[in-house]
N, C-alpha and C positions, 0 to 999 in steps of 0.2 A: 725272475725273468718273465713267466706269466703274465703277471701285473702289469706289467711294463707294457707290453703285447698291446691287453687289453686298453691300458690308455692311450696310446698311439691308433687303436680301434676309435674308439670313443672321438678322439679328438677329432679324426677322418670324417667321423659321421655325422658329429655339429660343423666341419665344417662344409662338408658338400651341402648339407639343410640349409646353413645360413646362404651360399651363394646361389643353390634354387630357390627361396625365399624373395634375393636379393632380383634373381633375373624375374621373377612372376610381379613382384614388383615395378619394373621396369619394362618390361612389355606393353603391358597399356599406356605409358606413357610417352614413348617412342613412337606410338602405333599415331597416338592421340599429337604429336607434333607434326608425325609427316601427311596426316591428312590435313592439317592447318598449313602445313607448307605449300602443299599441291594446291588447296583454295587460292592460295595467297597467289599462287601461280597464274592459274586459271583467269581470274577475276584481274590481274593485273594484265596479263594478254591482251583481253576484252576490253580494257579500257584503252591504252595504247592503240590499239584496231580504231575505234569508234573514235578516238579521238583524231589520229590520223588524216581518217576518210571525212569526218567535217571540215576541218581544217582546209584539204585539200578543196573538198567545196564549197567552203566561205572563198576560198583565194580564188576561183575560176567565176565563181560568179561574180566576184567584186571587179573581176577583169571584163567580162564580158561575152557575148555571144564567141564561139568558136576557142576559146581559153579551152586546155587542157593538160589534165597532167598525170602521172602517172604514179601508185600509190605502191609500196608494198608493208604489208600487214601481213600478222601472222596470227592467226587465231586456234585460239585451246583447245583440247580436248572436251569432250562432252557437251558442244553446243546443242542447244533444242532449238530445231531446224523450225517447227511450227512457230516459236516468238520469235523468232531473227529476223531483219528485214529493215525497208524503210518503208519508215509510216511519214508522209506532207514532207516534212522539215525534222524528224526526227532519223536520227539510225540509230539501230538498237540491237542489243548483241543479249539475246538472252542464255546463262551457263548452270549446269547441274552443278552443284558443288557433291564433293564427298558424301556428303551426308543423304543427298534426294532431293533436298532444296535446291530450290531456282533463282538465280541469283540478273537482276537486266542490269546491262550496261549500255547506258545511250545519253547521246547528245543530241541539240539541236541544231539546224544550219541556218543562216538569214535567208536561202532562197528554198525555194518547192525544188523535191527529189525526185526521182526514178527511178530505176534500174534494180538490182540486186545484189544479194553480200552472200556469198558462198559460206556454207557451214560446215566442213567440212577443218578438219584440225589439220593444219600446217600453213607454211607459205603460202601467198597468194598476191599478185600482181593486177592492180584495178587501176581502170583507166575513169578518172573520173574529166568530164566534163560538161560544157557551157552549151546548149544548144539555143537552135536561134528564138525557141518559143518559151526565153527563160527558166526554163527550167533546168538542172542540173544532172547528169544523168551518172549513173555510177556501175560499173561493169567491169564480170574479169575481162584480163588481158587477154586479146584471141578471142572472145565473144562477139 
């Protein structure tokens, strides 16, 4: 009866080893998917955003002075407020990823820009338009 004891011991204690084994194993890998996930997030946000708000500015300015329209984007977490922005004909969405890397997201537009692109992570309602000095102007909603 003893015996018997001890191997039902024994077997209990390879098997909790192997399933801590199993999860020490599977922790870094788990860990190591969902900060690929969250990039994946992030970085697809950013491009949707920036692709949005050109597009809406290619379309006002192909229309003409007084064209407007109205845009909603929604932008990720972790923007850096210092590279974001519009540069001439550029909008540019720059993102921290997981790791500390900086990852930019931008397009070009066919006409000169204005205005500003909020950095701040969630919804956001931009009015983008034509003004009479050609150039294109882009702003939140209520601004």
């Amino acid at each position: 009866m003893g015996l018997r004891l001890k191997l039902r011991a024994q077997v209990a204690v390879e098997y909790a080893s192997l399933v801590i084994l199993v999860m020490v194993a599977l922790i870094p890998i788990v860990y190591i998917g969902l900060t690929s996930i969250e990039d994946g997030r992030r970085g697809a946000q950013a491009a949707v955003a920036v692709s949005a708000l050109v597009d809406a500015a290619d379309l006002v300015f192909a229309q003409g002075p007084g064209a407007r329209t109205i845009v909603d984007i929604y932008l990720p977490s972790a923007v850096n407020a210092e590279k974001t922005g519009i540069y001439g004909k550029e909008i540019r969405i720059n993102v921290y990823m997981t790791n500390g890397a900086e990852h930019d997201y931008f397009a070009l537009a066919k006409g000169n820009l204005t205005g500003s692109i909020p950095t701040t992570s969630g919804r956001h309602m931009m009015v983008v338009e034509m003004l009479q000095n050609g150039t294109v102007q882009i702003q939140g909603y209520g601004e």
